[in-house]
MIVEX-742510 format. One record per residue (C-alpha): x, y, z; residue in three letters. Coordinates in steps of 0.05 Angstrom, whole numbers, plus 5000, padded with zeros to 4 digits. Layout:
N
XYZALA;...
***
This chain:
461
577054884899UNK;570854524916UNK;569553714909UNK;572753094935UNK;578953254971UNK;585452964934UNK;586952254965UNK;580152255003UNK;575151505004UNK;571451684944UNK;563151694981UNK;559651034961UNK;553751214912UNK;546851224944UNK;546350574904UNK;552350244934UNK;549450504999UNK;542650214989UNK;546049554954UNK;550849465029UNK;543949475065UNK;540749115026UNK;545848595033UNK;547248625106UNK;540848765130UNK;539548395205UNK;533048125210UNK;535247605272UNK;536348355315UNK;529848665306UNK;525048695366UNK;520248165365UNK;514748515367UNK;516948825294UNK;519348085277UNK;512147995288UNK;508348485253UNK;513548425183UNK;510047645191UNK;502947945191UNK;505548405126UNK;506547825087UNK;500247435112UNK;495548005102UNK;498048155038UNK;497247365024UNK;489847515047UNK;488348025004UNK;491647754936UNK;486747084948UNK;481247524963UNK;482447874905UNK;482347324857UNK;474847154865UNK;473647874846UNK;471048004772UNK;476148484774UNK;480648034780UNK;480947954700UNK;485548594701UNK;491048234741UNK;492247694678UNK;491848314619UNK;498748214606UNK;500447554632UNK;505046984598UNK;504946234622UNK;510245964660UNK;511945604723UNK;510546104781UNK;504246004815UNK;501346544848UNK;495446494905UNK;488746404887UNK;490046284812UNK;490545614782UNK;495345714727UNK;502545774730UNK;505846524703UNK;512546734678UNK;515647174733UNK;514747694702UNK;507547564700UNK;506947224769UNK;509947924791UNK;504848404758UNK;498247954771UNK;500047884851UNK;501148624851UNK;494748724826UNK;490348214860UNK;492548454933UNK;490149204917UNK;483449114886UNK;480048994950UNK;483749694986UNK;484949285045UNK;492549285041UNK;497649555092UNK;500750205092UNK;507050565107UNK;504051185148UNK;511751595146UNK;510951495064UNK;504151555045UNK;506850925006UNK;504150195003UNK;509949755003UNK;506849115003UNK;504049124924UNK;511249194901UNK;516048874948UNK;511648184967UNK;509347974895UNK;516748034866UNK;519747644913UNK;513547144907UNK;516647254835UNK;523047014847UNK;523446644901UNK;523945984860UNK;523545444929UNK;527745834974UNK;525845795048UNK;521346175078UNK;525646585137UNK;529346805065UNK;523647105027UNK;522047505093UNK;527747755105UNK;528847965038UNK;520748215046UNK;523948635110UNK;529548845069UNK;523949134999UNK;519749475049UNK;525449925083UNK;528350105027UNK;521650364993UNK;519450615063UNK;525451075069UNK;525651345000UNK;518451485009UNK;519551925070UNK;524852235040UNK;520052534988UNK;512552595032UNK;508952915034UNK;512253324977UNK;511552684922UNK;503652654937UNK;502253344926UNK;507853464865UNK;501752934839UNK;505152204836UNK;503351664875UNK;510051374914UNK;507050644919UNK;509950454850UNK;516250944851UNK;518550764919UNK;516550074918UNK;520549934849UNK;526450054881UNK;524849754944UNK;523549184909UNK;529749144866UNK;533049144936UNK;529148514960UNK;530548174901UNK;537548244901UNK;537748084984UNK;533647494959UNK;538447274902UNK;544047394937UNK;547847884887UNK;553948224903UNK;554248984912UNK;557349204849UNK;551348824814UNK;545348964860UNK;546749744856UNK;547749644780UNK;539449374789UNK;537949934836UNK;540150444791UNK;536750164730UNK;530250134767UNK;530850874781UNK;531551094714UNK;526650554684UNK;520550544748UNK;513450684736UNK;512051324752UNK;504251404775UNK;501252044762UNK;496552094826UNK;490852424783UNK;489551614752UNK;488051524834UNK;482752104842UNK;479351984776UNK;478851154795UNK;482250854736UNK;480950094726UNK;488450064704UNK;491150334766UNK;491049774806UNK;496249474763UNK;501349974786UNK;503749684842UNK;505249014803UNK;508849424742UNK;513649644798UNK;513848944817UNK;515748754745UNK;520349294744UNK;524849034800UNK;524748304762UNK;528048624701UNK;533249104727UNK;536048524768UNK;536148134699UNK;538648774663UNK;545148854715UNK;546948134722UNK;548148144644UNK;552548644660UNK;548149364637UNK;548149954673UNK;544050674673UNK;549951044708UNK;552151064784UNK;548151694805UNK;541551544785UNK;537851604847UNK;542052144878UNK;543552604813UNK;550353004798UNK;550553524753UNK;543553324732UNK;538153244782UNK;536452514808UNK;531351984811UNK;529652344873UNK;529153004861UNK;523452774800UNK;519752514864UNK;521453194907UNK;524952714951UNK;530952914989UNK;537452544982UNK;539952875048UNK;534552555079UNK;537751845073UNK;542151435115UNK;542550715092UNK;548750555135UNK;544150815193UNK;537550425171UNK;535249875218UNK;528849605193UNK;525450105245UNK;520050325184UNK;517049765190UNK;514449995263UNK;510350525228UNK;507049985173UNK;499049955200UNK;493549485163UNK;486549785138UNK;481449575180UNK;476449815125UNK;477249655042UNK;477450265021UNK;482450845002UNK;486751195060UNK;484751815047UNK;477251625053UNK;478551155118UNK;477351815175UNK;471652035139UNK;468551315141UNK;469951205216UNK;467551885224UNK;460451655199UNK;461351015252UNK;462551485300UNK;456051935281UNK;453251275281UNK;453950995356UNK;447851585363UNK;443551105329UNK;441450865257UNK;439851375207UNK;434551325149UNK;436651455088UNK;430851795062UNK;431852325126UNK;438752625111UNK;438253275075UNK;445353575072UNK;452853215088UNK;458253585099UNK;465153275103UNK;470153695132UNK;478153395119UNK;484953545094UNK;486253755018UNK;489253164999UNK;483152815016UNK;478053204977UNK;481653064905UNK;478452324916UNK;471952694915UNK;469352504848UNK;463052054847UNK;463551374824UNK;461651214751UNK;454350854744UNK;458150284713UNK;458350084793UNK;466049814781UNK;469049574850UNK;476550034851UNK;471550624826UNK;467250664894UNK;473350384937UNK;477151084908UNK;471351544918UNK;471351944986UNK;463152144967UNK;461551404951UNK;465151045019UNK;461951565072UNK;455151555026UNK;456150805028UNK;457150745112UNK;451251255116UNK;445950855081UNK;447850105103UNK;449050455172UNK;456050035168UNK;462549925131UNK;464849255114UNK;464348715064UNK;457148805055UNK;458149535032UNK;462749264967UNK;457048904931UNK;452449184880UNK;446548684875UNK;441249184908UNK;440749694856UNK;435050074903UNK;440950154954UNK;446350294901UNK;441750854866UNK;440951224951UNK;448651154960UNK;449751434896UNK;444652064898UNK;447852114966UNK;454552104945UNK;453452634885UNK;450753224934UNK;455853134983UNK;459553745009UNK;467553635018UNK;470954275048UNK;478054365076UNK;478354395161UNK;485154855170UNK;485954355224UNK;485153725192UNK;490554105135UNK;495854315179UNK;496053635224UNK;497653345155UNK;500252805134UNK;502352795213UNK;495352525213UNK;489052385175UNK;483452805202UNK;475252845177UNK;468753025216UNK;462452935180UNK;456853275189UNK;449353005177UNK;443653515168UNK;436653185178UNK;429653335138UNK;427553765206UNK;434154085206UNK;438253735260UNK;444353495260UNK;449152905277UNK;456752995282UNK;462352485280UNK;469352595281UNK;476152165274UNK;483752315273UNK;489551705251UNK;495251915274UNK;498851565219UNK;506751975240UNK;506051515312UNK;509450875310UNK;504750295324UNK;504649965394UNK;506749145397UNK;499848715387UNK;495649305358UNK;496649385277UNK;491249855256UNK;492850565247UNK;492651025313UNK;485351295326UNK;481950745290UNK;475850485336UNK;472749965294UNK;474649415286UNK;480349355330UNK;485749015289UNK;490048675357UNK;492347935347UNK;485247715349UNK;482848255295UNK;488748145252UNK;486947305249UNK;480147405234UNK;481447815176UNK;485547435148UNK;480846875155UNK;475947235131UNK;479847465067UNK;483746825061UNK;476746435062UNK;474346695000UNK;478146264969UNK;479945685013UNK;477245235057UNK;476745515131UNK;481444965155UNK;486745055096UNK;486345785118UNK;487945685175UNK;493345225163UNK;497045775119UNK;496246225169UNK;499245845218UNK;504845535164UNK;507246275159UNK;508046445232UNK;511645685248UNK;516745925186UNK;514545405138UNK;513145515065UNK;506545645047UNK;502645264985UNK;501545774933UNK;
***
């Protein structure tokens, strides 16, 4: 006879499980150094949607927008929820400067931040984080349930993961009771966005939007379950049928909720570079190459960029239309990029100087990606490239650089392990928020948010 044993507690559903967390979740016992660096989550993330905005780009977050009374930052116009949701989630990934879970390959922030924006409706600040804390566990654990084995089954566990984690932030946010919020967690399982990872490596405009469909997601199963619907108990976890889950390779075994303690969020690190994840070694590679001294353009014959698998499938050249999400996605484009303005930054992300764009681009096209068996077997452990720079009288310059993404980060220091430059400490994390935020605001209103956020009071959309 195999089963539940006659008389025994029936288990809780992983939904129940996830709904209890959700619900009794602790932010006032984390350490406060992760206290900390969940505040700089939802302040970068803040940095990057208003950054965003002043994008052309940013046209694609308001497709499929309503109006309504949610204002979001850096737009003028108030949104349904449903809206606000998918236009946040949008905004704060066009740039490719948000954070990162490194244990998920996820990026929590696009899903879990702009739905609670969503909903949050005047509650107090301290609320919306700790609901924030609450979005970004959840997703972080069902994405390391299922890495790397999501990524290379060819999905892309920002939008799957963060759906759900969402729906749980929501319902920590709104209070619901546990019956209801696993109702919501169940129905985002069977109704999430799910990705396919090859609209990443071919640089769709569209895919930005994905993380703010998952946001939208969450906003409707909670309406869905608090008019009483349901898409079964076992959703996420599977029965005779296989789970949510199991569609993402993910392994139910793998999850604990009554065990969780917001430690994920130790292992969250911020891009010190806009640009894709899986390009970011291969770019600090070339700054590494580059402490040897500047390198004409005109000189380099041959590049060779040696890196993990997963990293080569963003090897497809940009398209001439020059589109910003394009280049950000292209491995060939970001190191051709470094190697011709001998830097990465800002300056790399415009287009005006179509003499430069047309070298980066004819440098970009002849580039040679090939798989390290290091680099391969140290991942997704960590993110490994060395590039290597043949010159018109045939020598060469080498750089090299491995982010140990598995290592939790250390307090005060936020970008990912093995990152040189820029340091993102207290200081580094400020100023680039500053320097994101003040794209769109006044220096001194800024600065003001920033500080608003870290004394725990509300900041103005």
């Amino acid at each position: 006879m195999s089963g539940q044993a006659v008389g025994a507690t029936p288990t809780p559903t992983l939904a129940r499980q996830i709904a209890a967390f959700a619900r009794q979740a602790d932010l006032a016992a984390m350490p406060a150094a992760r206290q900390r660096r969940l505040a700089w989550c939802f302040a970068d993330y803040l940095g990057c949607t208003l950054a965003g905005s002043t994008l052309p780009e940013a046209a694609s977050a308001f497709v499929l927008t309503r109006p309504g009374n949610v204002r979001i930052p850096g737009h003028a116009h108030g949104l349904d929820a449903s809206s606000a949701a998918v236009a946040m989630g949008t905004l704060g990934a066009l740039l490719q400067w948000h954070d990162g879970f490194s244990g998920g390959g996820n990026h929590p922030c696009t899903a879990v931040i702009p739905a609670v924006w969503a909903a949050a409706d005047g509650r107090p600040l301290d609320e919306c984080v700790a609901a924030i804390a609450v979005g970004y566990e959840v997703a972080n654990r069902l994405a390391a349930a299922s890495h790397p084995a999501q990524t290379l089954a060819g999905t892309a566990p920002t939008s799957s993961t963060g759906a759900i984690g969402a729906t749980a932030a929501v319902g920590r946010l709104l209070g619901l009771d546990e019956v209801t919020l696993a109702a919501a967690l169940g129905i985002a399982a069977f109704s999430l966005p799910l990705a396919a990872l090859r609209g990443l490596t071919e640089h769709g405009s569209a895919v930005p939007l994905h993380g703010g469909l998952a946001a939208r997601c969450a906003l409707e199963s909670i309406t869905l379950a608090r008019a009483g619907l349901s898409a079964g108990d076992q959703v996420l976890e599977g029965g005779a049928d296989p789970g949510m889950l199991a569609v993402l390779a993910g392994d139910p075994g793998r999850l604990d909720p009554a065990h969780w303690d917001l430690a994920t969020l130790d292992q969250v690190a911020f891009k010190p570079l806009p640009a894709c994840r899986h390009a970011h070694p291969a770019i600090e590679a070339v700054l590494d190459l580059l402490g040897g001294g500047a390198l004409e353009a005109a000189a380099i014959r041959q590049v060779d960029v040696h890196t993990y698998a997963v990293a080569t499938r963003f090897g497809g050249a940009p398209r001439p239309e020059c589109e910003l999400y394009d280049r950000l996605m292209s491995l060939p484009w970001t190191v051709a990029s470094a190697l011709v303005h001998g830097q990465y930054d800002m300056v790399n992300l415009a287009c005006t100087d179509a003499a430069r764009a047309a070298r980066v681009q004819a440098l970009g096209a002849g580039m040679h990606l090939q798989v390290d068996p290091a680099f391969e077997a140290a991942y997704p452990r960590s993110f490994g490239a060395r590039v290597v720079v043949t010159l018109a009288d045939g020598k060469q310059r080498e750089g090299r650089c491995v982010l140990a993404y598995a290592e939790p980060g250390t307090p005060g220091q936020y970008s990912p392990l093995g990152s040189t430059t820029p340091l993102l400490d207290e200081a580094g994390m400020r100023a680039k928020f500053l320097r994101l935020a003040g794209l769109r605001l006044p220096l001194s209103a800024a600065e003001g948010l920033l500080d608003a956020i870290f004394a725990g009071t509300p900041p103005a959309p």
